[in-house]
PQR file with spaces between the fields and no chain letter, atoms N, CA, C, O and H, PARSE charges and radii, in Angstrom:
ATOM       1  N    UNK     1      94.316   59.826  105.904 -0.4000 1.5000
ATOM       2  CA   UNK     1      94.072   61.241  106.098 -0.0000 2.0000
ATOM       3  C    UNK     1      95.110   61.811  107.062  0.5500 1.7000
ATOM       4  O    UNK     1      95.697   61.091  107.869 -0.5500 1.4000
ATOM       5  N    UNK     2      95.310   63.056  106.961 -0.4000 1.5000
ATOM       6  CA   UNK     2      96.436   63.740  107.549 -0.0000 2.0000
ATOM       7  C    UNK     2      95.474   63.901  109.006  0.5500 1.7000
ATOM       8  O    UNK     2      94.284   64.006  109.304 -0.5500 1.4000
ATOM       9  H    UNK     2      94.834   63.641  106.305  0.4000 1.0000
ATOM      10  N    UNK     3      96.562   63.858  109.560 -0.4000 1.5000
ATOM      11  CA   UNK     3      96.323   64.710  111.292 -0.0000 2.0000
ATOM      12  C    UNK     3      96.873   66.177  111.244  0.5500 1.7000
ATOM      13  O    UNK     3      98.078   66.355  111.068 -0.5500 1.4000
ATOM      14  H    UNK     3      97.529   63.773  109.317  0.4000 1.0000
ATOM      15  N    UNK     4      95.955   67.298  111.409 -0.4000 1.5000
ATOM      16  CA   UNK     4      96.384   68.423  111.034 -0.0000 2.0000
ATOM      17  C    UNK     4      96.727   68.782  112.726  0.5500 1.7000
ATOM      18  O    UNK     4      97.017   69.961  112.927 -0.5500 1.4000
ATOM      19  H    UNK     4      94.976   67.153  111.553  0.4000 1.0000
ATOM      20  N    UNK     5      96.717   68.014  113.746 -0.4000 1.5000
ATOM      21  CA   UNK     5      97.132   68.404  114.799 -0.0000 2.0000
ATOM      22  C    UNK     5      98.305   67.809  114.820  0.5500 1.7000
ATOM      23  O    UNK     5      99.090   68.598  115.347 -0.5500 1.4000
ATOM      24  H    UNK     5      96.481   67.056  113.583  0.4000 1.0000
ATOM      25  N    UNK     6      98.855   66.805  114.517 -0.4000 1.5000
ATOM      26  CA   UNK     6     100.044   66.422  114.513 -0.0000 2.0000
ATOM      27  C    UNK     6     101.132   67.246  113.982  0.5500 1.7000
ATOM      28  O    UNK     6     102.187   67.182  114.612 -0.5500 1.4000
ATOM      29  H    UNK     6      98.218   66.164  114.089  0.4000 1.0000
ATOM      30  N    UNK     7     101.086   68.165  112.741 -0.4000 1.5000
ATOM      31  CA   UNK     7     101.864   68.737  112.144 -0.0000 2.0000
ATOM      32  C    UNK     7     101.852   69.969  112.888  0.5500 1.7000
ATOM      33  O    UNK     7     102.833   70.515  112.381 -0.5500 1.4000
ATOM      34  H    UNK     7     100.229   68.217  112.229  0.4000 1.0000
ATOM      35  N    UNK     8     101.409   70.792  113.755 -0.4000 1.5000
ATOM      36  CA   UNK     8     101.281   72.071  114.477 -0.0000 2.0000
ATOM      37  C    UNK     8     102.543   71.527  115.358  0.5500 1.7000
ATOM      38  O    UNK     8     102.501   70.429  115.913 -0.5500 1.4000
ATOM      39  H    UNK     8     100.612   70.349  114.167  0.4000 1.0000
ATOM      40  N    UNK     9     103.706   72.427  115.435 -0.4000 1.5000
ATOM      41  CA   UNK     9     104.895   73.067  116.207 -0.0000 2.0000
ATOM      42  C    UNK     9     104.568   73.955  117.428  0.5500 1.7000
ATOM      43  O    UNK     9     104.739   75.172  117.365 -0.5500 1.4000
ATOM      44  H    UNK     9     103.740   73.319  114.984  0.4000 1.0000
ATOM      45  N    UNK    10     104.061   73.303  118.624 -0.4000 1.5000
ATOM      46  CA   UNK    10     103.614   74.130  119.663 -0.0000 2.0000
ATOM      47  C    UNK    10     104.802   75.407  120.039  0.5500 1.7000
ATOM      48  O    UNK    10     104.372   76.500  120.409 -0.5500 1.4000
ATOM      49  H    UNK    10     103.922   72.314  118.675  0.4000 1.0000
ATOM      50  N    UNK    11     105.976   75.223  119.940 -0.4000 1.5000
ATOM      51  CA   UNK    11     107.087   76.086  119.910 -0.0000 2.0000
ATOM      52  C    UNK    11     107.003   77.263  119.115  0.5500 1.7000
ATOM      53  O    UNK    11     107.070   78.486  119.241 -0.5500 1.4000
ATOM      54  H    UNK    11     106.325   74.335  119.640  0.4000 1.0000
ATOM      55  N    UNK    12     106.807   76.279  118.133 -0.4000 1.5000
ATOM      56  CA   UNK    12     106.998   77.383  116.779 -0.0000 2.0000
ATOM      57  C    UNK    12     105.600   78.455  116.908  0.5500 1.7000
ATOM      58  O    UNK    12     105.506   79.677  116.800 -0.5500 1.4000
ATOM      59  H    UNK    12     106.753   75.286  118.031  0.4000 1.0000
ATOM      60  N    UNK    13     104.704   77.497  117.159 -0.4000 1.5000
ATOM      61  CA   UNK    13     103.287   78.748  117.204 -0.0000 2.0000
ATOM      62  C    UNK    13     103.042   80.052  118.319  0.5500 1.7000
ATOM      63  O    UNK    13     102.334   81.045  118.148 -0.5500 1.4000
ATOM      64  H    UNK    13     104.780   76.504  117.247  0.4000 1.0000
ATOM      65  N    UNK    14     104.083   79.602  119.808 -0.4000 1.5000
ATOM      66  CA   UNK    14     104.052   79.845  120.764 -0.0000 2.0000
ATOM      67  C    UNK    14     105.392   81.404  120.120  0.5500 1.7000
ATOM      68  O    UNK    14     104.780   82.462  120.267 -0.5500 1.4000
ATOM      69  H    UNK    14     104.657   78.795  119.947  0.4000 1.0000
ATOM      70  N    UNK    15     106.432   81.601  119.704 -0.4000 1.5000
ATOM      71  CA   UNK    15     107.191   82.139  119.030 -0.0000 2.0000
ATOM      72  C    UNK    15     106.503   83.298  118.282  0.5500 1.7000
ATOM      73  O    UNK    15     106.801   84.488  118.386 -0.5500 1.4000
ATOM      74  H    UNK    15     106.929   80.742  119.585  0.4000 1.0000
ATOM      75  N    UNK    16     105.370   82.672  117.382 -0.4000 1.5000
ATOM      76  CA   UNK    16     104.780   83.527  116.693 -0.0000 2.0000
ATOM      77  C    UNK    16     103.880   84.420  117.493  0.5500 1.7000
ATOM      78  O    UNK    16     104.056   85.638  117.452 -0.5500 1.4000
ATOM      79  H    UNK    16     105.128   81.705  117.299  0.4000 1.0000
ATOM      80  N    UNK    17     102.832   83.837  118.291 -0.4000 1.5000
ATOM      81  CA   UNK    17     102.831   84.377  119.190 -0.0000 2.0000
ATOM      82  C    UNK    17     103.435   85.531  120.123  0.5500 1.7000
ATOM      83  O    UNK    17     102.749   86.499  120.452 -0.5500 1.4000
ATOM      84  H    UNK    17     102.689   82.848  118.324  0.4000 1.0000
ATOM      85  N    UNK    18     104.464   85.402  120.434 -0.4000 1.5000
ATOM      86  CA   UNK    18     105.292   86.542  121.357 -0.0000 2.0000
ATOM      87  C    UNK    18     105.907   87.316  120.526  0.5500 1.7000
ATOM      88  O    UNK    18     106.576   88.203  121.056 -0.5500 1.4000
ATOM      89  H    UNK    18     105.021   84.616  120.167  0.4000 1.0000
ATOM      90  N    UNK    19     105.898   87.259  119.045 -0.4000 1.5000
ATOM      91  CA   UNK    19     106.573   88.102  117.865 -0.0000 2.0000
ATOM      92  C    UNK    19     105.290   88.890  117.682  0.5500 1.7000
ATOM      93  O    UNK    19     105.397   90.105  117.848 -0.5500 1.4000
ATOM      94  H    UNK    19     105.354   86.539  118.614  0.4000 1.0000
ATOM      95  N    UNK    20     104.032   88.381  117.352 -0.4000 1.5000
ATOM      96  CA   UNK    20     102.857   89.301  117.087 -0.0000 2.0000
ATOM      97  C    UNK    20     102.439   90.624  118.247  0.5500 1.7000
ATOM      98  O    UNK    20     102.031   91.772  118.072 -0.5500 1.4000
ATOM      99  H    UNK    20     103.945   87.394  117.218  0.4000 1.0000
ATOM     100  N    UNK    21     102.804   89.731  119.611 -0.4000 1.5000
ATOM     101  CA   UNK    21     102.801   90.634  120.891 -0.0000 2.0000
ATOM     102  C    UNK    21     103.380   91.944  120.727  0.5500 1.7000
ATOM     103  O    UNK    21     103.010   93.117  120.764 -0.5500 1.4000
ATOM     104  H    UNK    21     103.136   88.798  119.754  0.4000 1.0000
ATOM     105  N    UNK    22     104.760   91.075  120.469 -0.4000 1.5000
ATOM     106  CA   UNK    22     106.166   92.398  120.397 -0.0000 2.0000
ATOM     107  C    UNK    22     105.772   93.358  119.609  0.5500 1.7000
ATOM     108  O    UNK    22     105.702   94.536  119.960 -0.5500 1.4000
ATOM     109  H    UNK    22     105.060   90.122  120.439  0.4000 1.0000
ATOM     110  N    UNK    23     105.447   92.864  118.331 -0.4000 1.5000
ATOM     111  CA   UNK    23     105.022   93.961  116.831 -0.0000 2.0000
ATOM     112  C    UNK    23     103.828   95.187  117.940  0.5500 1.7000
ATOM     113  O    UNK    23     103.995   96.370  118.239 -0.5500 1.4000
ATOM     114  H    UNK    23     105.504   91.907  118.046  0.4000 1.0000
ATOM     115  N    UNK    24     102.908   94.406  118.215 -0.4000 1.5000
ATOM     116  CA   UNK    24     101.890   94.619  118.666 -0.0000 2.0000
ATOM     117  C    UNK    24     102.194   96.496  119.887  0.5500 1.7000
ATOM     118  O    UNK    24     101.787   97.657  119.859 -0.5500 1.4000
ATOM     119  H    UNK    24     102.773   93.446  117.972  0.4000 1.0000
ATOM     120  N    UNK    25     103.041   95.720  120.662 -0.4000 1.5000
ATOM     121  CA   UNK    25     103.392   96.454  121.362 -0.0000 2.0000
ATOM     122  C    UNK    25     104.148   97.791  121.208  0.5500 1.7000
ATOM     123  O    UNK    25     103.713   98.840  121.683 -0.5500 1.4000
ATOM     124  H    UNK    25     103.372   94.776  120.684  0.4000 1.0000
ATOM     125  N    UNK    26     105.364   97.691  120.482 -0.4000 1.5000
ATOM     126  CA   UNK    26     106.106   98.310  119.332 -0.0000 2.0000
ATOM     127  C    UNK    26     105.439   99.586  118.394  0.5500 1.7000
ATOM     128  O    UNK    26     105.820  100.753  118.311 -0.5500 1.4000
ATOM     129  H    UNK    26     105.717   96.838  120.097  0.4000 1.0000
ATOM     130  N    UNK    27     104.580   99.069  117.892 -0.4000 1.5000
ATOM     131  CA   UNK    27     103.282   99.716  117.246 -0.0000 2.0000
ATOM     132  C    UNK    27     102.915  100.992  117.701  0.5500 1.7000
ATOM     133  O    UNK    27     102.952  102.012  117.013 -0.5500 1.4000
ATOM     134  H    UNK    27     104.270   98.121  117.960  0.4000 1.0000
ATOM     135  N    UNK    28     102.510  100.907  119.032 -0.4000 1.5000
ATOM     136  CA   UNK    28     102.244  101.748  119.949 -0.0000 2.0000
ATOM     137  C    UNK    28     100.464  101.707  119.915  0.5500 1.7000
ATOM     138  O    UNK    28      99.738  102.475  120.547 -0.5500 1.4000
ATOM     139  H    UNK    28     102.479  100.078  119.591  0.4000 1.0000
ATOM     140  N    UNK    29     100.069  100.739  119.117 -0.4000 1.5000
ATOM     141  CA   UNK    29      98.482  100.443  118.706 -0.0000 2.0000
ATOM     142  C    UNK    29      98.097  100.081  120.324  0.5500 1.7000
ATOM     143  O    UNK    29      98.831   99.552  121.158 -0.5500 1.4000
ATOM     144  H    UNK    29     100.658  100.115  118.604  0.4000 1.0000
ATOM     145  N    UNK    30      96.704  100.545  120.480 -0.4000 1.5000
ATOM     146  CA   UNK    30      95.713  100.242  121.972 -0.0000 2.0000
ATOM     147  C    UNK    30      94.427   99.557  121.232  0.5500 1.7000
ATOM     148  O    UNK    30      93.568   99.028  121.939 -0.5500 1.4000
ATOM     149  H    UNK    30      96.107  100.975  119.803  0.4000 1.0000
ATOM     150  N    UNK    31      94.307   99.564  119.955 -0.4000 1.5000
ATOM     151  CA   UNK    31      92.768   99.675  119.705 -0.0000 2.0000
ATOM     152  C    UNK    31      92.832   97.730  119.736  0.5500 1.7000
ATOM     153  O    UNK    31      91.778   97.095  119.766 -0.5500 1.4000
ATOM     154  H    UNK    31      95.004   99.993  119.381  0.4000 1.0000
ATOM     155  N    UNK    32      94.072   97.092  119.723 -0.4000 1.5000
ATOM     156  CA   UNK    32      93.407   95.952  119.614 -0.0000 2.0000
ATOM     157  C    UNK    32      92.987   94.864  118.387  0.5500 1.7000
ATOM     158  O    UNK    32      92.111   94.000  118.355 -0.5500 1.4000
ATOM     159  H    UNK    32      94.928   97.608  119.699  0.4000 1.0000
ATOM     160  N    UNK    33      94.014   95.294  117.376 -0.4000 1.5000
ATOM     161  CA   UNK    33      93.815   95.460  116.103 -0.0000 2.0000
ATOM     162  C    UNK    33      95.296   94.696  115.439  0.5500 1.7000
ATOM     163  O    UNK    33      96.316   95.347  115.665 -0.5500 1.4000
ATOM     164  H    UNK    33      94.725   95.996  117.402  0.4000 1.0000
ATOM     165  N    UNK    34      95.404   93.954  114.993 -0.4000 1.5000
ATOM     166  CA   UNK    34      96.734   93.371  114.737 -0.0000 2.0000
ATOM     167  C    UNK    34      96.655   93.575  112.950  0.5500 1.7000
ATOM     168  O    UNK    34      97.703   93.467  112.314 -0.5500 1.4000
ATOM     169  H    UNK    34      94.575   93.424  114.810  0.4000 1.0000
ATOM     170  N    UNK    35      95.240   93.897  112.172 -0.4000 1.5000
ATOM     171  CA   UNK    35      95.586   93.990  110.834 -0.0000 2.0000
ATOM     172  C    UNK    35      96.800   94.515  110.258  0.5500 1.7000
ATOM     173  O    UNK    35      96.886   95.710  110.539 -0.5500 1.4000
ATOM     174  H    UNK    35      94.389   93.985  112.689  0.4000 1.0000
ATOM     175  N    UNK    36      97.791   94.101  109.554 -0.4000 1.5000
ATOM     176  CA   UNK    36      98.494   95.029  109.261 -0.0000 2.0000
ATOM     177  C    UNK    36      99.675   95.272  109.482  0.5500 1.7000
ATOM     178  O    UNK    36     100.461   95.924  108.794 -0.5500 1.4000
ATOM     179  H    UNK    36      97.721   93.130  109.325  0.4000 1.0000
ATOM     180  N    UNK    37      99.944   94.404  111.101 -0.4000 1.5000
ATOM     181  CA   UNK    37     101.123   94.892  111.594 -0.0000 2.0000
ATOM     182  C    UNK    37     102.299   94.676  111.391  0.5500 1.7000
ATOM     183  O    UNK    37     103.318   95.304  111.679 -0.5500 1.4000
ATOM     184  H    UNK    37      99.306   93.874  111.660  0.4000 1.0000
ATOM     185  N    UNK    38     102.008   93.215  110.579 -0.4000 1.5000
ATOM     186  CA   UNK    38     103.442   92.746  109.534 -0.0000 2.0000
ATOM     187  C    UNK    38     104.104   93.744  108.690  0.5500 1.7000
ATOM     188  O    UNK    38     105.223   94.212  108.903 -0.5500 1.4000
ATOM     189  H    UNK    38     101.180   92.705  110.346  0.4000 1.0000
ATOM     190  N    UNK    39     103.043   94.137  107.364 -0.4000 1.5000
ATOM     191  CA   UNK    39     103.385   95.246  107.050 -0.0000 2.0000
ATOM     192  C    UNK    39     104.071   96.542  107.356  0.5500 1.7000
ATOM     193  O    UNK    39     104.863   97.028  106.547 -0.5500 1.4000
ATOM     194  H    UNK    39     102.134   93.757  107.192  0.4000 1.0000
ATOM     195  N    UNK    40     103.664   97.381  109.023 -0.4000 1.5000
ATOM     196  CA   UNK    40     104.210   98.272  109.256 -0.0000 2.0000
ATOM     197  C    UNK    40     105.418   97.752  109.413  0.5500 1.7000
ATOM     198  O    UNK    40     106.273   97.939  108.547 -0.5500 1.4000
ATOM     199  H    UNK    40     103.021   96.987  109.680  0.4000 1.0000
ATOM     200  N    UNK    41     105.734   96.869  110.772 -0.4000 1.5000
ATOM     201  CA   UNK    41     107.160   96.606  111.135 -0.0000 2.0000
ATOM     202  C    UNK    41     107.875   96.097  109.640  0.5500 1.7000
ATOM     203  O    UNK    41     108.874   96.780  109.411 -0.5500 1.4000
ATOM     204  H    UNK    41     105.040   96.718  111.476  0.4000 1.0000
ATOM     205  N    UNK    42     107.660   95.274  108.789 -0.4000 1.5000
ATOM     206  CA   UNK    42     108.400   95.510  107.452 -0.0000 2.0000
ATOM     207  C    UNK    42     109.362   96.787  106.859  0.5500 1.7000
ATOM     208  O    UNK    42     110.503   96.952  106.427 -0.5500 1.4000
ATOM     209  H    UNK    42     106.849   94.720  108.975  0.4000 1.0000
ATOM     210  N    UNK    43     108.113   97.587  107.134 -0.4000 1.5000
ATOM     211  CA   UNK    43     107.863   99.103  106.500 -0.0000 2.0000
ATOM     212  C    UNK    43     109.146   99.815  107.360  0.5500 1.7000
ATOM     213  O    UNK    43     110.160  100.277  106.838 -0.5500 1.4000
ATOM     214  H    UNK    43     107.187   97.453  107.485  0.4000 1.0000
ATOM     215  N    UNK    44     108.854   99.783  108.738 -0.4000 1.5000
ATOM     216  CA   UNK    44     108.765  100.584  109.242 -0.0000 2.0000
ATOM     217  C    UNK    44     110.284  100.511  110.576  0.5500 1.7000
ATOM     218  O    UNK    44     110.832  101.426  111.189 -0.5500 1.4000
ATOM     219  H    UNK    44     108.030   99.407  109.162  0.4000 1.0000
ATOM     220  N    UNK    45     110.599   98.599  110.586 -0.4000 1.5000
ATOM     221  CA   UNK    45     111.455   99.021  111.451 -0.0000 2.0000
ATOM     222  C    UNK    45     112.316   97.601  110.906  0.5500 1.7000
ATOM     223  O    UNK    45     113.537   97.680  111.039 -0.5500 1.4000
ATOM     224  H    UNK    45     110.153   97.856  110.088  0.4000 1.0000
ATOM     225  N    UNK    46     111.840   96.474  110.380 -0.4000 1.5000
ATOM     226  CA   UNK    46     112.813   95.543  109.401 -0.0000 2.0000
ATOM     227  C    UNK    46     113.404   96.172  108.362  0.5500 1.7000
ATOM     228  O    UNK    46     114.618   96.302  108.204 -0.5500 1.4000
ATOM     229  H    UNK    46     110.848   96.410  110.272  0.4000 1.0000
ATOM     230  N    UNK    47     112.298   96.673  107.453 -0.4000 1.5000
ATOM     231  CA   UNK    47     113.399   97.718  106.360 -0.0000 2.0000
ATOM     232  C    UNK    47     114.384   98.600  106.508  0.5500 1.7000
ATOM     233  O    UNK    47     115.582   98.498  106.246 -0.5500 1.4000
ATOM     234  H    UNK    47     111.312   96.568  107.581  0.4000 1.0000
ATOM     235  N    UNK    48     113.767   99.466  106.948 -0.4000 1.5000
ATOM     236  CA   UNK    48     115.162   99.972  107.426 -0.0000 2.0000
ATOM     237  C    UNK    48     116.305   99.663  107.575  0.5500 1.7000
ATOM     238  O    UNK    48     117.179  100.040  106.795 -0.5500 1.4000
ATOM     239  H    UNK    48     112.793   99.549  107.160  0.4000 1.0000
ATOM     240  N    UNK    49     116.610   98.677  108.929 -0.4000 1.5000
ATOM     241  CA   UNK    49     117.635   97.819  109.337 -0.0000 2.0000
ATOM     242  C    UNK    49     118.180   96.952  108.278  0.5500 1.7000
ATOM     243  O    UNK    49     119.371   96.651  108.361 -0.5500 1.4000
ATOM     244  H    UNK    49     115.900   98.370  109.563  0.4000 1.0000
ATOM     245  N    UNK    50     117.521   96.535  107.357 -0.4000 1.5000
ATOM     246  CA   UNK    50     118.155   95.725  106.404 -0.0000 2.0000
ATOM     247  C    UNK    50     118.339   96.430  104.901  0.5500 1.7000
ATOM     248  O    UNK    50     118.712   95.816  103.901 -0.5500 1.4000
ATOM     249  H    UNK    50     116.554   96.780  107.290  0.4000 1.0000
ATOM     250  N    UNK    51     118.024   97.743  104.950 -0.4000 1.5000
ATOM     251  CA   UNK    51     118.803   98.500  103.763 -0.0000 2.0000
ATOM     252  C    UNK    51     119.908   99.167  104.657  0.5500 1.7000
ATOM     253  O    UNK    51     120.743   99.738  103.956 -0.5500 1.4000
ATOM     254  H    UNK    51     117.722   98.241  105.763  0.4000 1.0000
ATOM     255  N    UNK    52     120.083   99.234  105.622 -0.4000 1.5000
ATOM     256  CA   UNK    52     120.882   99.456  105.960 -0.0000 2.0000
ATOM     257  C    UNK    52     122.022   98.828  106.395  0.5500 1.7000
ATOM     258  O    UNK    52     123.076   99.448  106.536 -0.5500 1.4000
ATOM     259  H    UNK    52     119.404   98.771  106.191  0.4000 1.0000
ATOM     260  N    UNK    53     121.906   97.604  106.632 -0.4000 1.5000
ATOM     261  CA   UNK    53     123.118   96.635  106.803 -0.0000 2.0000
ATOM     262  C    UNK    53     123.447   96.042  105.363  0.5500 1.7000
ATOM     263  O    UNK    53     124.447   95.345  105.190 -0.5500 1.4000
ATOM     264  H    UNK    53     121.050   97.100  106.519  0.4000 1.0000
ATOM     265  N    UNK    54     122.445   96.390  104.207 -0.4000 1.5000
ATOM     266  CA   UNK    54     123.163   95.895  103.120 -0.0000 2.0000
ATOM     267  C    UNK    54     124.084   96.642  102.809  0.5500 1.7000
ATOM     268  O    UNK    54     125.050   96.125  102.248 -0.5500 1.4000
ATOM     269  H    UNK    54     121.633   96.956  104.347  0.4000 1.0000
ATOM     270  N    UNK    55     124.089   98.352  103.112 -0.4000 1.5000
ATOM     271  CA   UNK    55     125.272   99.411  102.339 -0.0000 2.0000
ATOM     272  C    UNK    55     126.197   99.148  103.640  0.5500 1.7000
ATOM     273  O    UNK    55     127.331   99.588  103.448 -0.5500 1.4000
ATOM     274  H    UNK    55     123.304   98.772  103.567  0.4000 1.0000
ATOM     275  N    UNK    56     126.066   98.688  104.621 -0.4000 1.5000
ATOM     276  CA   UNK    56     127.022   98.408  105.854 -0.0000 2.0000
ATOM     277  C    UNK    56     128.252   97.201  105.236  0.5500 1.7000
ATOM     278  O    UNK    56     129.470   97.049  105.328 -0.5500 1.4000
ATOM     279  H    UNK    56     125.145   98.331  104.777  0.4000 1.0000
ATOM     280  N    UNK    57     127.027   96.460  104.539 -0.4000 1.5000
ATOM     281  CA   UNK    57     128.014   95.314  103.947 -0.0000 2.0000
ATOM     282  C    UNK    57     128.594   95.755  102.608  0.5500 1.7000
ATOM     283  O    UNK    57     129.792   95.699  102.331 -0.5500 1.4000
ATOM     284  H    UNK    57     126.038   96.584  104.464  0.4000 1.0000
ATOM     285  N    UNK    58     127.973   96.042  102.092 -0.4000 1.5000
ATOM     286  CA   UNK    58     128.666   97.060  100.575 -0.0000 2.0000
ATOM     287  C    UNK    58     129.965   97.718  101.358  0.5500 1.7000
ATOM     288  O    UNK    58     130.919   97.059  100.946 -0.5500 1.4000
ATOM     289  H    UNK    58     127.000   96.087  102.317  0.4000 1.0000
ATOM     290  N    UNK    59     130.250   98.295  101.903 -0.4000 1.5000
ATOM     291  CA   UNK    59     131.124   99.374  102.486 -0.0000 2.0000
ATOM     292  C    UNK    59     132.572   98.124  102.639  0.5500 1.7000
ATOM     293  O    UNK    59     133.690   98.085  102.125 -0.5500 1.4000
ATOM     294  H    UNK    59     129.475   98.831  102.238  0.4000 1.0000
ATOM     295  N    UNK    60     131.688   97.050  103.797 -0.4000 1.5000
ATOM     296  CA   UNK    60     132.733   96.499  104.288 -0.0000 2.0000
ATOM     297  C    UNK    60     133.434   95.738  103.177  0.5500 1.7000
ATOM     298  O    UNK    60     134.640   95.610  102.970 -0.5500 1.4000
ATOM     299  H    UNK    60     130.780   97.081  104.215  0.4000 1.0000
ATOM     300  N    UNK    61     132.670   95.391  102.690 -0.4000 1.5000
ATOM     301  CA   UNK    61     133.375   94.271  101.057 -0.0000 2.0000
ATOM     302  C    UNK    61     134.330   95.012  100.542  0.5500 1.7000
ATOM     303  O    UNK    61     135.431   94.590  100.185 -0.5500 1.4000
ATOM     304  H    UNK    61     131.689   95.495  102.859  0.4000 1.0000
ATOM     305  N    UNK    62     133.749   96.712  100.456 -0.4000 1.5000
ATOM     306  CA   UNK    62     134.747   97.377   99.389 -0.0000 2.0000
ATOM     307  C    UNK    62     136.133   97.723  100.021  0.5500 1.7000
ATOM     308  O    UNK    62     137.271   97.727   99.553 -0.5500 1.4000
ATOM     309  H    UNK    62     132.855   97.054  100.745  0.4000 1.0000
ATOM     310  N    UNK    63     135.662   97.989  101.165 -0.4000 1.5000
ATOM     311  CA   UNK    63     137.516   98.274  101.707 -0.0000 2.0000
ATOM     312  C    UNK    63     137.985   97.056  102.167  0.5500 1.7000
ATOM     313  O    UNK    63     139.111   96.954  102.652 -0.5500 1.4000
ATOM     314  H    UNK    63     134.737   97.986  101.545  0.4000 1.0000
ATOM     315  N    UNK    64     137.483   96.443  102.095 -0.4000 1.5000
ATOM     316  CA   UNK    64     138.229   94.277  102.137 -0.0000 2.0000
ATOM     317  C    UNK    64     139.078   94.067  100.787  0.5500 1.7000
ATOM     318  O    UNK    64     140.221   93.610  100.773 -0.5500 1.4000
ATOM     319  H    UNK    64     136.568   96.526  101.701  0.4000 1.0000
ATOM     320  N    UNK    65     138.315   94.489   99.598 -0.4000 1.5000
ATOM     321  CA   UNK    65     138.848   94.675   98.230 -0.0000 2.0000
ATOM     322  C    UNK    65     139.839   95.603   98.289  0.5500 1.7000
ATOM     323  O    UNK    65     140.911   95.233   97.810 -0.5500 1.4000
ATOM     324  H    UNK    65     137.387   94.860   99.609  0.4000 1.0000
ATOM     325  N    UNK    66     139.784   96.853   98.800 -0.4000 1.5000
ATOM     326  CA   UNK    66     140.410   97.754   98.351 -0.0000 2.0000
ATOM     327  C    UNK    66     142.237   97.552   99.192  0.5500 1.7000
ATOM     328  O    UNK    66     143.313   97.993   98.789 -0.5500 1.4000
ATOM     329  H    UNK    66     138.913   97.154   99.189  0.4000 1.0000
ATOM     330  N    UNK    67     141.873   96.598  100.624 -0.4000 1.5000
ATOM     331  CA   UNK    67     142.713   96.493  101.259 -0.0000 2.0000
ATOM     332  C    UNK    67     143.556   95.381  100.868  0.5500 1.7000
ATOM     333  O    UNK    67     144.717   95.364  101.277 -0.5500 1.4000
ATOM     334  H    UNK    67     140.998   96.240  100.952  0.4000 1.0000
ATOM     335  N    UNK    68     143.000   94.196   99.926 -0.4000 1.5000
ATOM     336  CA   UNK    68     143.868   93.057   99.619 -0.0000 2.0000
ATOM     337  C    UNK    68     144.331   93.599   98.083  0.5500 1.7000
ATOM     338  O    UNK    68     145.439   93.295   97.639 -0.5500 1.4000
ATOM     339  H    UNK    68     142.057   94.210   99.594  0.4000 1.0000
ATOM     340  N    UNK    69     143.355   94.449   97.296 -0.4000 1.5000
ATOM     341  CA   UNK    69     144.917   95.186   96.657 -0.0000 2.0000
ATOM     342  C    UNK    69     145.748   96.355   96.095  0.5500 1.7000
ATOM     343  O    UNK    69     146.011   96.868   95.008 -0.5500 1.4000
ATOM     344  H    UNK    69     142.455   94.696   97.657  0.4000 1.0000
ATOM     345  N    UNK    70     146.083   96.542   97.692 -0.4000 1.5000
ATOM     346  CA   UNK    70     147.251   97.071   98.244 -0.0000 2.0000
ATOM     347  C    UNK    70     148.605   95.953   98.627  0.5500 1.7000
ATOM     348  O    UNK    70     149.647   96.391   99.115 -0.5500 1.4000
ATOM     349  H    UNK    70     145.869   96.125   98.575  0.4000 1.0000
């Protein structure tokens, strides 16, 4: 039989932890309530940032292309 305590990453859980905080905090939520909050920050402040560094990288590729031929 497995040891399901053996396989727990005290680091790794401790991480998740101070990421749920952060979200938590971020949020601007008081009530105490963490349902959800993956979702918003997804929504609300990962998305963003990462549709936006994809046309950041679109941009940069194209004048990389456009500059090797010249």
């Amino acid at each position: 039989m497995i040891d399901l305590l053996s396989t727990i990453n005290p680091k790794l859980e401790q991480q998740k932890a101070e990421f749920m905080e952060h979200m938590y905090k971020c949020s601007g939520r008081t009530n105490g309530l963490y349902t959800g909050l993956w979702k918003d920050f997804c929504m609300n402040e990962a998305g963003p940032y990462c549709r936006n560094l994809f046309f950041e990288r679109k941009q940069a590729m194209l004048e990389f292309l456009n500059q090797q031929n010249t």
